[in-house]
Every structure is written in C-alpha cells, then in structure tokens.
C-alpha positions in Angstrom: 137.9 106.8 107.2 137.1 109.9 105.2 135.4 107.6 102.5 133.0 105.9 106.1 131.6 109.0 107.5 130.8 110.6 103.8 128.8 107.4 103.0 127.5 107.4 106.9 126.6 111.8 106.7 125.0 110.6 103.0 122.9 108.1 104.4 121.5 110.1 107.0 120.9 113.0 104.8 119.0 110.5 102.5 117.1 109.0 105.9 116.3 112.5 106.8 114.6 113.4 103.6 112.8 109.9 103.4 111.0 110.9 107.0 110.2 114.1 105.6 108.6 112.9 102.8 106.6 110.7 104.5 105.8 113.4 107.0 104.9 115.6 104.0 102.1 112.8 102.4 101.1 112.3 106.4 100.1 115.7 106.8 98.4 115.5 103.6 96.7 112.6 104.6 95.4 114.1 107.6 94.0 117.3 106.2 91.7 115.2 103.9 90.4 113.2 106.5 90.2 117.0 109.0 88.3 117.9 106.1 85.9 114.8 105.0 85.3 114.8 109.4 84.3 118.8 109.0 81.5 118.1 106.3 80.1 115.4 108.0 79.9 117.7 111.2 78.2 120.4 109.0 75.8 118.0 107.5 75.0 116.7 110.6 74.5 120.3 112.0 71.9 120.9 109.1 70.5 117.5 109.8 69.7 118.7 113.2 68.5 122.2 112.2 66.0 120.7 109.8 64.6 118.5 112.5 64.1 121.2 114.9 62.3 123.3 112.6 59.7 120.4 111.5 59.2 119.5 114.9 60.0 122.5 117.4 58.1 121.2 120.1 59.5 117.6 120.5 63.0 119.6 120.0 62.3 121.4 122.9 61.0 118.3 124.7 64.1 116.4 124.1 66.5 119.4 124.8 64.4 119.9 127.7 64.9 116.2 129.5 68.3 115.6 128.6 69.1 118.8 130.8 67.0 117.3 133.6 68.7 114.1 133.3 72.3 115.9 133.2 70.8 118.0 136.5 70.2 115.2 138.2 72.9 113.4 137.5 75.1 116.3 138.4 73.7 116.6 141.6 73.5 113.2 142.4 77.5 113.1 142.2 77.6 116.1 144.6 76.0 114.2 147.9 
C-alpha cells in the first residue's frame, strides 16, 4: 500500500514538473512572437509616418473621409 501511493505521489510530482516545463518553453514561445508582433507594429508606425510626411495633404484627405464615413455611419445607427 505504502509502496502504491509513493509511486502514485512520484508520478504526480513528475506530471507536475512536466506541465511546468512545458509552460516554461510556452511562455517563452509567446514572448518571441509578443515581440516579432511589436516590431512589425513599429515598422508599420514608421511606414505610416513616412507616408504622411511625403504626402501631407492626401494624408489629411484620407484621415479626413474616413472620419466622415465613421460620422455617418455612427449616426446612421442612432435613428
């Protein structure tokens, strides 16, 4: 009986550190890909910053109608 639950509390203690090692090499996992996603963001962010400042005035277009279009669209849902 003794022998049962020493080989039972054994095998969950090795279960136990199995699922944290594999949460250990997930959160690893994740925090590369957190990062990877965070330079494509600021990339894309410099992307945009170069375009407004070759073209300020189609910038300001653009920005300018897709706050029309979100104002009408807003107030369309109201009535």
């Amino acid at each position: 009986m003794r022998l049962g639950r020493a080989n039972l509390k054994a095998d969950l203690a090795d279960t136990a550190h199995a699922g944290l090692s594999a949460l250990e090499e997930a959160a690893g996992a994740g925090s590369e890909q957190v990062d990877v996603l965070l330079d494509k963001g600021r990339d894309l962010i410099d992307s945009a910053a170069d375009l407004i400042r070759e073209r300020p005035i189609a910038s300001f277009g653009v920005a300018f109608a897709a706050g029309w279009i979100i104002a009408r669209l807003a107030r369309g849902s109201d009535r």
